[in-house]
N, C-alpha and C positions, 0 to 999 in steps of 0.2 A: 328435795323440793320444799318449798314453803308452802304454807295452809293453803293459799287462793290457789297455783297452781294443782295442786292434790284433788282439790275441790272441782276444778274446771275439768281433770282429766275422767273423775269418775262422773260427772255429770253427763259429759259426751258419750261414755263411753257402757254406762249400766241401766239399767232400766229402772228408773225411779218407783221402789215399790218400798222405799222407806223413809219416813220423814226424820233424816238425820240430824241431830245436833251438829254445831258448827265446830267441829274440833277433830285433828286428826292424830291418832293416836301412832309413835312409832317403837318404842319399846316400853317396859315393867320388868318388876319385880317387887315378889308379894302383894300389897295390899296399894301402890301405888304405880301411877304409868307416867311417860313424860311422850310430852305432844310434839309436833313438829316443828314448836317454837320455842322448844326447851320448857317450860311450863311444868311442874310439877302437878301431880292431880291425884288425889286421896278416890279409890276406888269401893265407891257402896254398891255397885253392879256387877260384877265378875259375868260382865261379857253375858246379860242373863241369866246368872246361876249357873253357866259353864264353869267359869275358873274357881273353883270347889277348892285349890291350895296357894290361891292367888295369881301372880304373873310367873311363870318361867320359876318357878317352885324346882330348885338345885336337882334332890334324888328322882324328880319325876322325869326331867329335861333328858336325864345323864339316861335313866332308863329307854327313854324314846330313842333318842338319839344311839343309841349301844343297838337296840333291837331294828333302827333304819339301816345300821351298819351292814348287819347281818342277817336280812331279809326282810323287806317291806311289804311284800305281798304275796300270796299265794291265792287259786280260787278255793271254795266250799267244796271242790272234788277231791281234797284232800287234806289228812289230820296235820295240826300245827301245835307243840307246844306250849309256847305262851297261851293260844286263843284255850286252850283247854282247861290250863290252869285258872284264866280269868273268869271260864265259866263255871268251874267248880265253886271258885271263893266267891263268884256273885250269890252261886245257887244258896251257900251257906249262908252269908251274910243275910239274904233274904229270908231264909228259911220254907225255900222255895226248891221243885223237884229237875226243871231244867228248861234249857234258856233259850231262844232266840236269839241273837246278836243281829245288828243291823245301822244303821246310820244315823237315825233322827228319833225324837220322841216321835213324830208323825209313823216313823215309818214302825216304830214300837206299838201304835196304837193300833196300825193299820193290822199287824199282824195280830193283833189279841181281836180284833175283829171280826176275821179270816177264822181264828181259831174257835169263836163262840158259834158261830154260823158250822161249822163242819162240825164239830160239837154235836151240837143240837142236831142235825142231820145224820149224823150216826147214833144219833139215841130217842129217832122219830119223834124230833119236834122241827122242822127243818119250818123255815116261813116266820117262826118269831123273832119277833122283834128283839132291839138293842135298846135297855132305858137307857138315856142319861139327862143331866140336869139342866133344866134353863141356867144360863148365863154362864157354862160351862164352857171351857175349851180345850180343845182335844186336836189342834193340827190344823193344818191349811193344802193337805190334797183333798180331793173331792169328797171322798165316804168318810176321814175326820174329819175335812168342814161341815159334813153334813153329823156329827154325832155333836159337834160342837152347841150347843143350846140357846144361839142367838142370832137373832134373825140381821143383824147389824153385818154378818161374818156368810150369809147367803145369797143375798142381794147380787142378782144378774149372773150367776155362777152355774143355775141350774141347764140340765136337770139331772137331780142327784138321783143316787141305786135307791131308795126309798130303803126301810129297813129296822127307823129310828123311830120312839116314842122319847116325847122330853117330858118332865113331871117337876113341879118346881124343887128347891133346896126344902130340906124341914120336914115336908107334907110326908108324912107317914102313911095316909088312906091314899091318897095321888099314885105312891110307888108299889104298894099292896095290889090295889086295883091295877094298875099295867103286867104287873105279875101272875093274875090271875087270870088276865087275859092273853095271855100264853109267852110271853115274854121270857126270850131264850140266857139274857144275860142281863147286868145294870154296868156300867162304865162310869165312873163320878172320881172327883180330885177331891183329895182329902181340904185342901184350902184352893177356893176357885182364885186360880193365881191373877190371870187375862182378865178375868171378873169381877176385879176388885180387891182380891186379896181377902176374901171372906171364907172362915175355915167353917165345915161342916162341925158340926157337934158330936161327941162321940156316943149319945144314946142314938144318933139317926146312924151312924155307924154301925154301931150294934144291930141296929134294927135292921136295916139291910146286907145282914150279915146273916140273920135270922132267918127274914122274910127270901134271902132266894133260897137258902136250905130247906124253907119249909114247901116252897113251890118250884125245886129241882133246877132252879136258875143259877147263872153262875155270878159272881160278885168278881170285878175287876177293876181293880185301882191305878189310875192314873199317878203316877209318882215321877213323872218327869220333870216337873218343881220343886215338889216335895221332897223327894226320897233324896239317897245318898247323904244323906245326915244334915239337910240343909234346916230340919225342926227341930235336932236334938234327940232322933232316934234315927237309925238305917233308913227306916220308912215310916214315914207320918202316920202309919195307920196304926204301927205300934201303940203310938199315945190313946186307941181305943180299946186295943188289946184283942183285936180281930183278926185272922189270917184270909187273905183273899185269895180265890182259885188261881189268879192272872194279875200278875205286877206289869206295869209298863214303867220303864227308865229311860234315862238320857241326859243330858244337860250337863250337871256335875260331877257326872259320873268316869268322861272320862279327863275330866281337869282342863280341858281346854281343845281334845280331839273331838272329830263327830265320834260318836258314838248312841247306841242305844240299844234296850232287850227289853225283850218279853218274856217274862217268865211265868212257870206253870206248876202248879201241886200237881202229883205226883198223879192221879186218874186220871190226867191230860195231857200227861211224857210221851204217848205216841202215837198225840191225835194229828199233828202234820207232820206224816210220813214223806218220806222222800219222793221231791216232784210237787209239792202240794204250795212251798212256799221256796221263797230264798231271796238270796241278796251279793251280788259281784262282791261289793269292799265289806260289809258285816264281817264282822269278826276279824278285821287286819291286825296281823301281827303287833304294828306299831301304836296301832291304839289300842290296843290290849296288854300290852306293855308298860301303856300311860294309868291305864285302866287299872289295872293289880296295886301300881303306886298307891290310887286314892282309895283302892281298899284296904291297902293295908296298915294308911293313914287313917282311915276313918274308924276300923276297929281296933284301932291299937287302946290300951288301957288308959279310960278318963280324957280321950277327944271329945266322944259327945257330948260328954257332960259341959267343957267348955265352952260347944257349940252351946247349949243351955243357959248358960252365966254368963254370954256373950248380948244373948236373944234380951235377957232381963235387964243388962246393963244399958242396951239400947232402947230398952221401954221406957226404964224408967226415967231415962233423960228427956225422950223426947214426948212424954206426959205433961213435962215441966215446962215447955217450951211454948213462947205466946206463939199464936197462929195453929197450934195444933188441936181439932175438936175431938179427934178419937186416935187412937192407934189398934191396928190389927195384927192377926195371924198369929206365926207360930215359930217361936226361934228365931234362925235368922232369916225371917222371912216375914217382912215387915211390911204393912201400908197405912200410911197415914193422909188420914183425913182433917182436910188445910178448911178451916176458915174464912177462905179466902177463893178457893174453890177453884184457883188456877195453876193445877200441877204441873202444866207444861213449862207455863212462866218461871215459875219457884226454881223448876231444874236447872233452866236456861242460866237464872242468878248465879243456884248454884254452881254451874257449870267454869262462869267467869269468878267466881273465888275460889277456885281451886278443890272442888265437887263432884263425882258423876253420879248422880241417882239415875233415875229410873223412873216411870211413871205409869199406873194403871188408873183407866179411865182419867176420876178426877181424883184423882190420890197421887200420891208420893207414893213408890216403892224399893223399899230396899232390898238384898243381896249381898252382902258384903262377901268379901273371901273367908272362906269358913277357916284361915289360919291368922285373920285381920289381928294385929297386937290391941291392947287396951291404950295403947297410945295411940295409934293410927284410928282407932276407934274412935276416941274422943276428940285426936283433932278434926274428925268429919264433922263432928255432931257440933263443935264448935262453929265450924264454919255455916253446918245449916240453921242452926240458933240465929247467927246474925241474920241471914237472909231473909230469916220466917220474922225475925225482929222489925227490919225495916221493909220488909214485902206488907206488914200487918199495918205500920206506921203508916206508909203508902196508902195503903186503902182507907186508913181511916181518916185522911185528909181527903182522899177523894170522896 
């Protein structure tokens, strides 16, 4: 089918609850896709930070594909191979005691929630609250829209389980003070992705690394953006040198399947006992399969470092570039702040020169595939040069 039909049949046919760009994508590989009009197109967005080894990445496809062969699903009433070893090499990679599996970073969140709440109730503090941070985002079912820290993302949704205190980014006395007020856990992204792309700093880090230990709280990092080496460590929180009770993943993790966990240190391996939580497709064979691929990419000797050299290469290009007032984040996890102050437009440009970014609020954000070449790299950054070139010319005739 050609774009307009493509367009007209999801229109009829889905429930508008995203404002799509006007392009439809029909295959990839690696770091680029081609549309339905033959079009080639330079990928800085991996599908969200899903495609963690770019499009249809050869050993991950052959492994999927080999494990649909030979069993695509079983339920959690019974042990699976694959799903075991996956959670072993997550539990290592993270350096975490064991795991959850389940579908979506929401539904990772949902269950580190579940987890802090039961927690606290079997170590009579049952009733305290979940910090987490303004302008924070954490999912879109009801109790992650409600942890989420912005009121833009509640609006006519309620009424939510109550449960949550928000305390801004930074404030150290803010998150002390909810702490002390008997606050069971804190829940924060190491860089508020939905938020702007604004990374927390790693003495606030530390310090509520500190502050729940000192007030028997548990610390649990949102790594659904972050993690799986989209920073240049396993998990963004590395780069403060802090272990959190409770990891949540997803996204790139499993290269392009749903996937996601919640993982736990080792004094809360068997605080949901059987019956207390679960999930039908968590833990499928086939994406777990897909799953082991990107960890055994990800820890192989001197990837992350690349993801690092990758992170820098694209700063310091796009520091150089007219139209750009700041750049942020962490590796390759990028947002830049336009001059011009219309990220959706800039996309849209780049879109039609052969582009896909990404946009947070009013920013540009990037994603690339964490296997993008240094060619493919620079001819994105090529093409978004121009665009920021004449999108700035543009404005400044207007």
């Amino acid at each position: 089918m050609d774009f307009q039909t493509i367009r007209q049949r999801a229109e009829h046919a889905l429930m508008p609850t995203y404002g799509r760009f006007p392009v439809a994508l029909e295959k990839g590989s690696g770091a680029t896709a081609t549309d339905s009009e033959g079009r080639i197109l330079i990928d800085f967005g991996s599908g969200i930070g899903v495609n963690s080894l770019g499009f249809c990445d050869a050993e991950w496809a052959d492994a999927v594909a080999r494990q649909a062969a030979r069993l695509q699903h079983i339920s959690n009433l019974y042990y699976q191979e694959t799903q075991s070893l996956f959670a072993a090499e997550l539990c290592e990679a993270a350096g975490m005691s064991r795991a959850f599996l389940c579908n979506s970073g929401a539904e990772a969140n949902e269950c580190a929630i579940k987890l802090a709440r039961l927690y606290a109730a079997q170590n009579g503090r049952e009733g305290g609250a979940i910090v987490t941070l303004q302008n924070s985002f954490h999912g879109r079912t009801l109790a992650t829209l409600e942890a989420t820290g912005q009121d833009a993302f509640h609006a006519d949704f309620g009424p939510f389980t109550g449960g949550f205190t928000y305390v801004p980014a930074e404030d150290s006395e803010a998150l002390a003070s909810a702490l002390r007020e008997g606050a069971c856990a804190v829940l924060l992204e190491c860089v508020q992705g939905e938020g702007g792309v604004l990374p927390l700093s790693n003495d606030y880090l530390r310090l509520a690394r500190r502050l729940c230990d000192e007030h028997g709280a548990l610390l649990m990092i949102d790594e659904v953006q972050t993690g799986a080496g989209r920073t240049g460590r396993f998990l963004a929180c590395e780069h403060a040198g802090i272990r959190p009770d409770v990891v949540t993943l997803a996204k790139g993790l499993g290269g392009g399947l749903p996937v996601g966990a919640c993982l736990c240190a080792e004094p809360l391996a068997a605080v949901l006992s059987a019956g207390k939580h679960g999930s039908t497709f968590g833990g499928n064979p086939v994406v777990c399969a897909g799953g082991r691929v990107v960890l055994s990419r990800l820890m192989s000797p001197g990837f992350l470092d690349t993801v690092t050299r990758k992170g820098e290469l694209l700063r310091t290009r796009l520091k150089a570039m007219k139209g750009v007032r700041s750049v942020r984040g962490l590796g390759m996890m990028l947002g830049i702040e336009l001059t011009n102050g219309d990220a959706r437009r800039t996309a849209e440009r780049c879109l039609e020169n052969g582009l896909l970014v990404l946009t947070a609020k009013t920013l540009l954000r990037l994603l690339p595939p964490l296997t993008i070449t240094d060619e493919e790299l620079n001819r994105g950054l090529d093409i978004l040069e121009m665009v920021l070139a004449e999108t700035t010319a543009d404005t400044m005739k207007g």
